[in-house]
C-alpha atoms as a printed R data frame, in Angstrom:
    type eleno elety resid chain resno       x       y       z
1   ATOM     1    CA   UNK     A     1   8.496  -0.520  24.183
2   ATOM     2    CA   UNK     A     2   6.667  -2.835  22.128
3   ATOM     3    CA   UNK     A     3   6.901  -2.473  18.417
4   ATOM     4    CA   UNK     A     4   3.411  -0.973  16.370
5   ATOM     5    CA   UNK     A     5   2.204  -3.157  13.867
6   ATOM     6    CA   UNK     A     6   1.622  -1.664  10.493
7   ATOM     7    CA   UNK     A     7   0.136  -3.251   7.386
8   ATOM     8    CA   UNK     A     8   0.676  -2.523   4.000
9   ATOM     9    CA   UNK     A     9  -0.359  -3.250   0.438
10  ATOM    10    CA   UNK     A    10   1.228  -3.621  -2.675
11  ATOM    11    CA   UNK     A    11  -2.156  -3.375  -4.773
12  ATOM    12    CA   UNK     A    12  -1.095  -4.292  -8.121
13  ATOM    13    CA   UNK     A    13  -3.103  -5.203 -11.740
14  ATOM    14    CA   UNK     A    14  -1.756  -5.721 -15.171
15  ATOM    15    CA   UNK     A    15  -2.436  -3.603 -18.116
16  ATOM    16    CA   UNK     A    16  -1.372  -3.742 -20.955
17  ATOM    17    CA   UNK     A    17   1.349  -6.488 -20.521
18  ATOM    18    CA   UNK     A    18   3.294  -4.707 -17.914
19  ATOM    19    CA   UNK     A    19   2.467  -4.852 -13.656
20  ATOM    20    CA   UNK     A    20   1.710  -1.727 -11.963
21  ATOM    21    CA   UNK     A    21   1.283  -0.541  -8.446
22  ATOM    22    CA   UNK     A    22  -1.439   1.551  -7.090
23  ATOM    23    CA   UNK     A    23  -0.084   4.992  -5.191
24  ATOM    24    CA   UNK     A    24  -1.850   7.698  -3.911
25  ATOM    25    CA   UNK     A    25  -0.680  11.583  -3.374
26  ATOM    26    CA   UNK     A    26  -1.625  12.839   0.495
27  ATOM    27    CA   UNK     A    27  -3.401  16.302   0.514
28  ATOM    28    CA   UNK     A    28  -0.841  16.687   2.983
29  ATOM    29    CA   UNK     A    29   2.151  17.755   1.132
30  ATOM    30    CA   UNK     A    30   4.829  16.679   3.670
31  ATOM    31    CA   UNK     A    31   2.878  12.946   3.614
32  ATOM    32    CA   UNK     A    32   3.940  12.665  -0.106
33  ATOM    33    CA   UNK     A    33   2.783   9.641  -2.168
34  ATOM    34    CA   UNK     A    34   1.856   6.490  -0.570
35  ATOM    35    CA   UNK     A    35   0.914   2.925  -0.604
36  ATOM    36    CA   UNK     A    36  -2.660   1.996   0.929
37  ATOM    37    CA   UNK     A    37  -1.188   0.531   4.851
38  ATOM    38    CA   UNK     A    38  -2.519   1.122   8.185
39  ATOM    39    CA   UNK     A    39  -2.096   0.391  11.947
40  ATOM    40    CA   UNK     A    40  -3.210  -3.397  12.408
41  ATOM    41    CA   UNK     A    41  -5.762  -3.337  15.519
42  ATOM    42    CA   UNK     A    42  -5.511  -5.332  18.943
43  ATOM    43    CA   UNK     A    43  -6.284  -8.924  18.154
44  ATOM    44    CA   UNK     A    44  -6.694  -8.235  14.445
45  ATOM    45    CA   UNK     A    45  -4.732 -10.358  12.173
46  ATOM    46    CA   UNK     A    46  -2.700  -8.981   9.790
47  ATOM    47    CA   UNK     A    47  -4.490 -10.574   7.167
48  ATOM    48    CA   UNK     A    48  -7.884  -9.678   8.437
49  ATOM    49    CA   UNK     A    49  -6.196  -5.687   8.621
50  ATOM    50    CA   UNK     A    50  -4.972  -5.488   5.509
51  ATOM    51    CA   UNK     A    51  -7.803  -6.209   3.788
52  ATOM    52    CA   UNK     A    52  -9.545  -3.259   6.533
53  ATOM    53    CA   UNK     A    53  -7.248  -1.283   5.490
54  ATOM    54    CA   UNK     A    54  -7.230  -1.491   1.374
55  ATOM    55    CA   UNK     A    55 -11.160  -1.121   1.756
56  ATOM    56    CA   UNK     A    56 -11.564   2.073   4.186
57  ATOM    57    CA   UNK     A    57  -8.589   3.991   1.752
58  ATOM    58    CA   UNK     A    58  -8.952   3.078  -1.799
59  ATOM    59    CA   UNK     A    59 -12.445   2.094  -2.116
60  ATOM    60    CA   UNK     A    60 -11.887  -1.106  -3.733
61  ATOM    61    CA   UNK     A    61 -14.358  -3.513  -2.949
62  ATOM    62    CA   UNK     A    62 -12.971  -6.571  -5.329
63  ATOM    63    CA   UNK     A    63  -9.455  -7.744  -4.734
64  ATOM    64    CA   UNK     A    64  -7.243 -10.563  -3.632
65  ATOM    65    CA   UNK     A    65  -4.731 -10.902  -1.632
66  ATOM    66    CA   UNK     A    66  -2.353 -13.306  -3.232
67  ATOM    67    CA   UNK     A    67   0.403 -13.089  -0.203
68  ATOM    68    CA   UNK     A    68   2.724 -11.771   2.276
69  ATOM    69    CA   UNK     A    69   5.923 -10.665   0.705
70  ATOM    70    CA   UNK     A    70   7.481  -9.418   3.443
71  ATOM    71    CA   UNK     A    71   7.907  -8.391   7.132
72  ATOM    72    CA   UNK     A    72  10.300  -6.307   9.263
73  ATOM    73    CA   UNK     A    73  11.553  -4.121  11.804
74  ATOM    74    CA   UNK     A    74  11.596  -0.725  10.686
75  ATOM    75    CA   UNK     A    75  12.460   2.738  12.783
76  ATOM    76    CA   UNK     A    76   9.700   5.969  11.810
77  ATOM    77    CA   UNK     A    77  11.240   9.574  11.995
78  ATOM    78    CA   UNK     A    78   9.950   9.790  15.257
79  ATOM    79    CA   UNK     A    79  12.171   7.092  16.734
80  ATOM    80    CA   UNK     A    80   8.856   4.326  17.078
81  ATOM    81    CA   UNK     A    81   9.895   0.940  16.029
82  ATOM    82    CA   UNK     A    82   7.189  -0.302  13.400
83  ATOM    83    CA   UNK     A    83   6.691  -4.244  12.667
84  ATOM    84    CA   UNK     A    84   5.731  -4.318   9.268
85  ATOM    85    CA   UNK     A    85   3.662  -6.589   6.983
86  ATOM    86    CA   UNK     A    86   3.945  -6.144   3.066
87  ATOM    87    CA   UNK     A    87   1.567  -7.944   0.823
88  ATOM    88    CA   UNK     A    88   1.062  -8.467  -2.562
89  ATOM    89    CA   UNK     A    89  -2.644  -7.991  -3.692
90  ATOM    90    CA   UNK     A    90  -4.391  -8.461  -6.984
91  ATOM    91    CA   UNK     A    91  -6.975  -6.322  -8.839
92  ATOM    92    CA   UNK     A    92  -8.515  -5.504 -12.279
93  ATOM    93    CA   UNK     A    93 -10.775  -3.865 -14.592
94  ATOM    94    CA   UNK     A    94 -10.306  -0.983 -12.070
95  ATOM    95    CA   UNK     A    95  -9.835   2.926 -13.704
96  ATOM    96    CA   UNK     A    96  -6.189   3.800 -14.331
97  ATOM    97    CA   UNK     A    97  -7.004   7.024 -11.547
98  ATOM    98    CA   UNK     A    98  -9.747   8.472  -9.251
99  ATOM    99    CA   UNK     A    99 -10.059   9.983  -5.706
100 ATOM   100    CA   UNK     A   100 -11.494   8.926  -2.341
101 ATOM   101    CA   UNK     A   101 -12.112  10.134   0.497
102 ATOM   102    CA   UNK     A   102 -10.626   7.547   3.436
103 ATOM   103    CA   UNK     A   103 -13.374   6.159   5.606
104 ATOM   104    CA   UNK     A   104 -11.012   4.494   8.405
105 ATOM   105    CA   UNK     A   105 -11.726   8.142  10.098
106 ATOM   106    CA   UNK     A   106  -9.489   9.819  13.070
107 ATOM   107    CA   UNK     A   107  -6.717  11.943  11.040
108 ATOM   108    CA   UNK     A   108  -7.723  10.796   7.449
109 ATOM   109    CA   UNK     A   109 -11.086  12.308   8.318
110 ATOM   110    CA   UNK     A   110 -12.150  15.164   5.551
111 ATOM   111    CA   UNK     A   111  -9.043  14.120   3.460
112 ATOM   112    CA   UNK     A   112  -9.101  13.385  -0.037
113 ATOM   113    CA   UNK     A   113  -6.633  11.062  -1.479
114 ATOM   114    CA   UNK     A   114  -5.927  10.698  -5.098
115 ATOM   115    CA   UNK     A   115  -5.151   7.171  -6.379
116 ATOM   116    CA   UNK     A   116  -2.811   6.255  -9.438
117 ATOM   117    CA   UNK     A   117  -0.879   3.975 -10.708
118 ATOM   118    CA   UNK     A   118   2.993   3.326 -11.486
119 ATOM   119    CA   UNK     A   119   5.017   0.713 -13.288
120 ATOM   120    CA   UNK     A   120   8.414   1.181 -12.123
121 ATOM   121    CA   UNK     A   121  10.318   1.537  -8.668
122 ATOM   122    CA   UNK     A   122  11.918   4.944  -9.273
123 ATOM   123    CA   UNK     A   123   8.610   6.453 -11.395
124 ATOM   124    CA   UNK     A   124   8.292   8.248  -8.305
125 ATOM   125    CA   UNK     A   125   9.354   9.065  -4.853
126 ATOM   126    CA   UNK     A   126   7.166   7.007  -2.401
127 ATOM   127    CA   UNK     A   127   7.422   8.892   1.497
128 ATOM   128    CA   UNK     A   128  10.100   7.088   3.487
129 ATOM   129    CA   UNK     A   129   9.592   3.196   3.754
130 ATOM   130    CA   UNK     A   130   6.893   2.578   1.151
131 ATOM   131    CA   UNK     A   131   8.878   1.614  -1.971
132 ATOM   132    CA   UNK     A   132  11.319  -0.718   0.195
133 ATOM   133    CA   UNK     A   133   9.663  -3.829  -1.407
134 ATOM   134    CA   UNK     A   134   8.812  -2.499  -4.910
135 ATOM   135    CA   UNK     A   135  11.460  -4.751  -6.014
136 ATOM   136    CA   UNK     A   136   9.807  -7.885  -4.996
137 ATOM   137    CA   UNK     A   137   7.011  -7.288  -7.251
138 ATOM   138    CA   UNK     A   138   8.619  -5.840 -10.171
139 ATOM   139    CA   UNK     A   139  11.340  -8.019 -10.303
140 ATOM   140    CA   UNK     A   140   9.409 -10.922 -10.185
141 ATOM   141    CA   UNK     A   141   6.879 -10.136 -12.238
142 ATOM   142    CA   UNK     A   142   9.381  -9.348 -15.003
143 ATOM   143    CA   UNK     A   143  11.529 -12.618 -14.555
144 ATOM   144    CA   UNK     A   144   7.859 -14.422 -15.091
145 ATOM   145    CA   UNK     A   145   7.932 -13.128 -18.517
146 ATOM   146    CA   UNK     A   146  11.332 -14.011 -19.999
């Protein structure tokens, strides 16, 4: 069984000295909070995807993405073998919360997700697999300023 590709973003700004990651709490209780990420599509790069996929969730329109931080192997609850591709993206003068309603449709459709933002790994619990790279970003991001 081939492996689904998934990719996901680490959106992140700066405010007032210290980095910060955008999250977002699923209506869905049991889906928990979240980082933007998505299934990547058949010849779609994961580039191309994750920049899809930031769009059609959050809304935001102006962003870069700075790089790929990571990939892996990873095993969902259901037993599916997930290749995953983490990057690091950039925004600013966006508002420190809001909601929006996903437009990448089929079982986001009617759902309302509310975005926010956190500046440390164990603020709060991300669902299984989303904060396993938090580290990369706020550990380097605090080395930079020393």
């Amino acid at each position: 069984m081939m492996a689904i590709k998934k990719a996901y973003g680490y959106v992140t700004r700066v405010k007032e000295g210290r980095t910060q990651i955008l999250v977002f709490r699923h209506p869905v209780t049991e889906a928990g909070i979240q980082i933007p990420k998505g299934t990547i599509k058949s010849k779609e790069s994961t580039y191309n995807a994750i920049i899809r996929e930031i769009k059609e969730e959050t809304g935001l329109k102006n962003f870069e993405i700075e790089k790929l931080i990571a990939e892996d192997y990873w095993e969902n609850d259901d037993g599916i073998i997930h290749n995953r591709f983490f990057y690091k993206i950039n925004v600013s003068n966006v508002p420190d919360k809001w909601d929006y309603e996903p437009t990448g449709g089929e079982d986001e459709e009617g759902l309302t997700f509310h975005f926010f933002w956190i500046s440390s790994e164990n603020e709060v619990k991300l669902i299984r697999g989303h904060g396993d790279y938090l580290n990369l970003i706020f550990n380097s991001c605090s080395s930079k300023g020393q």
